[in-house]
Every structure is written in C-alpha cells, then in structure tokens.
N, C-alpha and C positions, 0 to 999 in steps of 0.2 A: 703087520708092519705099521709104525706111526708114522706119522707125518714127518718129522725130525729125522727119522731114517732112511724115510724114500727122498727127501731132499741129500741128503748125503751121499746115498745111491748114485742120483743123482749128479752128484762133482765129480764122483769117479769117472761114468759113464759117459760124460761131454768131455773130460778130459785127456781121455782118445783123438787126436787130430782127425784119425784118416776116418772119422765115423762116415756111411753114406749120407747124402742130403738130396732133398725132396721138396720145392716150394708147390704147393695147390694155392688157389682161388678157390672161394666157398662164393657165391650167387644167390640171396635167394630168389626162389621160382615165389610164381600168385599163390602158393598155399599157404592158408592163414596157417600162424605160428600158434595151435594150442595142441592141450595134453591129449596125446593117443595119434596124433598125425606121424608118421614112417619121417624119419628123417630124409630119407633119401628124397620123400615126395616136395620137402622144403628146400631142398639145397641142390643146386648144381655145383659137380664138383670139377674143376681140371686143372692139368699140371701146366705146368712151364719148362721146357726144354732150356736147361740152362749149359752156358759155357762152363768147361772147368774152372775160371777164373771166378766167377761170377757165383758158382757150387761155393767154390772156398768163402767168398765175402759174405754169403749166409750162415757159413761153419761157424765166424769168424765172429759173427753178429750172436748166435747163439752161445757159443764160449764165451764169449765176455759178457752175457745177460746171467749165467751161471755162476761166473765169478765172482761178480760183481756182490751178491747173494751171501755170500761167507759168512757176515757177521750179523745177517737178518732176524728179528726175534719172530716167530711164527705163530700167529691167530689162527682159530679157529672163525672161518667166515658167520659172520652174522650181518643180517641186512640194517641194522642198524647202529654199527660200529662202523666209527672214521678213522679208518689207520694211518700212525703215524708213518712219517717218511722210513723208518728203518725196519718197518713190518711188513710182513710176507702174509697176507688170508691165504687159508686152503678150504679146500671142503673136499670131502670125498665123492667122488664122482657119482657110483652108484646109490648118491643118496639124491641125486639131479637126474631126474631119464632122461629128459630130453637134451640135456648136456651128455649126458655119455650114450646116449643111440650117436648122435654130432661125430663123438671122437670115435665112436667102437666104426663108423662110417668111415672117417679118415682113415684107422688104422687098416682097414678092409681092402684099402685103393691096392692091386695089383699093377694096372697099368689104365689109370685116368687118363680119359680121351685130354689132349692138348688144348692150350686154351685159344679160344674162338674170339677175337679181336673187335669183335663186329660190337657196332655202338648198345646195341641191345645186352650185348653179356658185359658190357662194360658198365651197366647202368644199375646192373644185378649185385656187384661185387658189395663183398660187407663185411671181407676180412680174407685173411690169407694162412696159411699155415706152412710153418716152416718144419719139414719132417726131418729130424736126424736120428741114423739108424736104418737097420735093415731087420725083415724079417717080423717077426713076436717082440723085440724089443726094439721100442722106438719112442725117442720125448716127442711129443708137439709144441712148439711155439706158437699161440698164435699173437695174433696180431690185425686189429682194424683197419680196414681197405674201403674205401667211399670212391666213388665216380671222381672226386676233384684229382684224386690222386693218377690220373691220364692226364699227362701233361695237358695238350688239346682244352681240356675242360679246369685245369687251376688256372685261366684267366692269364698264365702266363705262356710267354714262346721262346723258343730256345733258336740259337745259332750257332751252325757250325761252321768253321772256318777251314778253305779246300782252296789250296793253291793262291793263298793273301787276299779272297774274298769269303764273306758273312754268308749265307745264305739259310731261309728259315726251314727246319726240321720239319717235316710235313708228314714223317711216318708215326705212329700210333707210339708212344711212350708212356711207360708205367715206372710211377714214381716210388719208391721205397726209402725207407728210413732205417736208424739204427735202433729203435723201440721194440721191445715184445712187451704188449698186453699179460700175458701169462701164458703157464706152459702146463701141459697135463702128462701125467708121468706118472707110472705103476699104482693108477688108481686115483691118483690125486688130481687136483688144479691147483697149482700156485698162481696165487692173483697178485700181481703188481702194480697196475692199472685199473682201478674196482672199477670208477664209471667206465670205459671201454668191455669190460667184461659183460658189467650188466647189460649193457645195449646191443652187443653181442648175439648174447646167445639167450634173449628175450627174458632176465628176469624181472624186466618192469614190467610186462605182460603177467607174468605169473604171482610177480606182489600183487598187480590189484585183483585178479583173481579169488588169491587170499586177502587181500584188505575187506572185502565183501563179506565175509564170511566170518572175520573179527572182529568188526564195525557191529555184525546183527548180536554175534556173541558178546561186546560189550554192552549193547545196549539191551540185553535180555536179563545183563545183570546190575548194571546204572544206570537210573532215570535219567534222562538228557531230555529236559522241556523241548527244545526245538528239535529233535531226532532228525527230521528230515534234511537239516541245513549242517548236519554234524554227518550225514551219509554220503551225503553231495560231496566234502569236502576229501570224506577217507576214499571216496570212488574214484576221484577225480585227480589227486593232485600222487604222483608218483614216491613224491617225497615224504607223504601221508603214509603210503603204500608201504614203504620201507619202514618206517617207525612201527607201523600196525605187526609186521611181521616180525619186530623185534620183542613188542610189548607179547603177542602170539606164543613165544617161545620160554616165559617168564613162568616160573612154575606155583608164584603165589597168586595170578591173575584169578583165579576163580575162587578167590576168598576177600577179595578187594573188593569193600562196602562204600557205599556214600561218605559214611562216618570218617573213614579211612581219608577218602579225597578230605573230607572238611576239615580234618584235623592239620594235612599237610598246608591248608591253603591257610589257613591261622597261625602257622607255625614260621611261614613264609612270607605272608601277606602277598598272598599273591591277587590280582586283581579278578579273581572269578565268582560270581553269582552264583545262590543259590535259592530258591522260589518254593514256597509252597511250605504246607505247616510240619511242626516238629513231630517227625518221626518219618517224614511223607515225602519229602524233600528233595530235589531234583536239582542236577548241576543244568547250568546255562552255556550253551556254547555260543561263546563269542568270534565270528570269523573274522574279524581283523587283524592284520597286519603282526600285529604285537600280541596279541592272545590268542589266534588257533590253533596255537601248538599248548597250552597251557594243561587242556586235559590227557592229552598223548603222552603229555613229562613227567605229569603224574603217575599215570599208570605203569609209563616205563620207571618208574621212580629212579628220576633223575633230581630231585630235590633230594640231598644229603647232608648229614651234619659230621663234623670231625669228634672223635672221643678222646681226642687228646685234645685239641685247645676250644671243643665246645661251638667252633664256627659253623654257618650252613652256608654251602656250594648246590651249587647248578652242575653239573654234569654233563658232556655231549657223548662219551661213551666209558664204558667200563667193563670190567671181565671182573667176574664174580670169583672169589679163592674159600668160595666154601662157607 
C-alpha cells in the first residue's frame, strides 16, 4: 500500500465519530536513547482515565487534524528537506526500528498502569499519544508534552471562582492543546510538525551518529586541508547532521571529485579555497558564519542552473523527478 492510500484509508477510518479513544503519556526513563536498547526499557508508558466529555474533545481534536489534511501534497521524509506549509513528510515506519518498537509498544498497551502525578513522572513526560480505535486497528497521534505543560511549572496560576470568590487551583493540571505532531497509521508516520518529531523520538541522536560516518566517508574521498575542524563541525552541530544525511542518501556522492567541487565553485564564484599544487589539491574549510555550509551545498548540490533562461539558483531543497 502507498502512502497516498493509507492516508486515504485513513479519512475514512477517523471519520467514524464513535471510534474508541485512548490518551497515554510516553516518560522517558535514564536509559540512554541508542540503537539495540528495548523500547520499553526507554519509555514509561500510562494512561489517563478520561471523562466522556473530555474522550470526545480528543475524538474531536484528531478528526479535525485529518481533515484538515485533504488537500496535502505528500513527501517522502528526507532529513534534509524543508516542507512547505501544505506538505505532509512520511516515512515508513519499519524503515525506523526504534520508531516503530515506540509505536508497535503503544499499540501493545492492553491496559496501562494510570498515570502517576507525582513530580518525578511529571518531569519524564516528552509527549503524549492520542489513541483512536480499538483492537489491531488503531491511528496514533502523537504529540510533544514537556514538564512546562503542568500548569504548577508554566510560571502561570489559575483561579477558580466558587460562590463570587477567586481562589487559586492548587491541584496538579495538565495542559493540552489542539496540535498533533504527527500520526502513525498502517505502517506509516505522517509528519506535520518535522522539528517536534525529530526531537521526539531521537532523530538528532541518530543523524549525528550518521553524520560521523559520512564526514569519514567524505573525507576518504575529498582532501579537506583542515579535516579535523571540518569533523568538529559535522559532529557537533545537529544541523550539519541533517544535511550530512541528506548528502548520505544522494546516489552520485561516490563519484564526486575535487574537480567536480572546483568547477561549481568557478561557476558560482563562490568564496571557497583551494591549497596545494595541480592535480593535488585540497578544499579549505572555512567555519564562519557565511561559509561552513559552502562544502555541504555542494555536495548536496544545491548550486543549480535553469535550461531555459540559463540562470543559476541556490537551492534549500528539492525532490529529484528522475
């Protein structure tokens, strides 16, 4: 089934009123977030005993986050693509393990211990999931949940008014919103909120991971004079991270010569260095401000020229038609 389908699936499927609904809290525990750790051993999970009233403004919240959705044109997620406002990213779950052990964990819940009020679980919270559906078929919603969102802790105080006096709310309150992050559905994720997602469910952990590993692999294949101040940069900065795993996924990257950068950087005038004698020759990376991105844009070749009026464009993303 494509993507295109299971979103469709999809409209049908929430457009059922009386579907069941199901809010959890996801917590994580001190287990560091990397590949091979048990979901379960990352995450406390519990429900929230909700009134009927309160069931329905979930129903009500996920129906209109699907509706909404109708005329969305749908990407294929890539970490270094900025979707416009009317685009939908997906990816397919089991191409993410530790995204889908996460949801195949949500979907597993029979009956989640209730949630535990206490300031320690309060402090764990890092998102919420909104279950509609019963059984083998069910969408998740999720949605980012942080410690501010307990009244107590947003700096703000509420008052309720009992018999024509104020007096302040002193019980534990959790804040919600009318927002879904994204939803995962018969194999998918649809992403609506990239940055919450990624932060999520740890993929700036997992770029630089890969950024490590695409940093040694370009530079095994392009002399870069200062190497070590060009690794610092891919290790370190998240946003490196993401670009590296874009350039990573590009299927002419292992044929991409020195020659190749010089020729774009002449073509462009762009401001990057290059040292050392003809045939020999080595790019310079420069980490300022305005030029550490200069080699990354390259290789993602985001310097472009048009074949009809002969211009050249800079690029921030694009989808390749072959």
């Amino acid at each position: 089934m494509s993507a295109e389908e299971a979103l469709s699936k999809l409209y049908r499927f929430i457009d059922t009123r009386n579907r069941d609904v199901l809010v959890v809290l996801a917590g994580k525990t001190t287990a560091r977030l990397e590949e091979g750790v048990d979901a379960a051993a990352r995450f406390t999970i519990q429900r929230l005993n909700l009134h009927v009233g309160v069931a329905n403004d979930f129903r009500a919240i996920a129906h209109a986050f699907v509706a909404s959705k109708d005329q969305v044109r749908l990407r294929r997620y890539d970490p270094g693509y900025k979707p416009d406002s009317d685009e939908i990213l997906w990816l397919r779950l089991e191409d993410f393990q530790e995204l889908l052990a996460v949801d195949e964990l949500i979907a597993s819940l029979n009956a989640a211990p209730l949630f535990d009020a206490a300031d320690e679980s309060i402090e764990r919270l890092r998102y919420y999931v909104l279950i509609v559906g019963a059984g083998k078929t069910t969408a998740h919603f999720y949605r980012s949940f942080t410690p501010r969102k307990e009244l107590s802790r947003s700096g703000l105080f509420a008052l309720l008014q009992q018999r024509g006096t104020y007096n302040k709310i002193t019980d534990k309150v959790l804040l919600f919103d009318q927002k879904i992050d994204c939803v995962a559905w018969d194999g998918y994720l649809f992403i609506d909120r990239l940055g919450s997602v990624q932060a999520m469910f740890g993929f700036y952990e997992a770029l630089q991971r890969k950024a490590k590993r695409v940093a040694q692999q370009i530079l095994a294949q392009i002399p870069i004079s200062n190497s070590d101040e060009f690794k610092e940069a891919c290790e370190s900065d998240v946003r490196f991270a993401a670009k590296l795993a874009s350039i990573a996924s590009k299927s002419y990257l292992n044929h991409v010569s020195v020659a190749d950068l010089e020729r774009t950087i002449a073509d462009f005038n762009l401001p990057v260095r290059l040292e050392g004698p003809s045939g020999r020759k080595a790019i310079v990376f420069d980490a300022g401000v305005k030029t550490r991105w200069l080699i990354l844009k390259m290789l993602d070749d985001d310097y472009l020229g048009s074949t009809m009026t002969r211009e050249r464009y800079e690029v921030n993303s694009k989808i390749s038609i072959g």
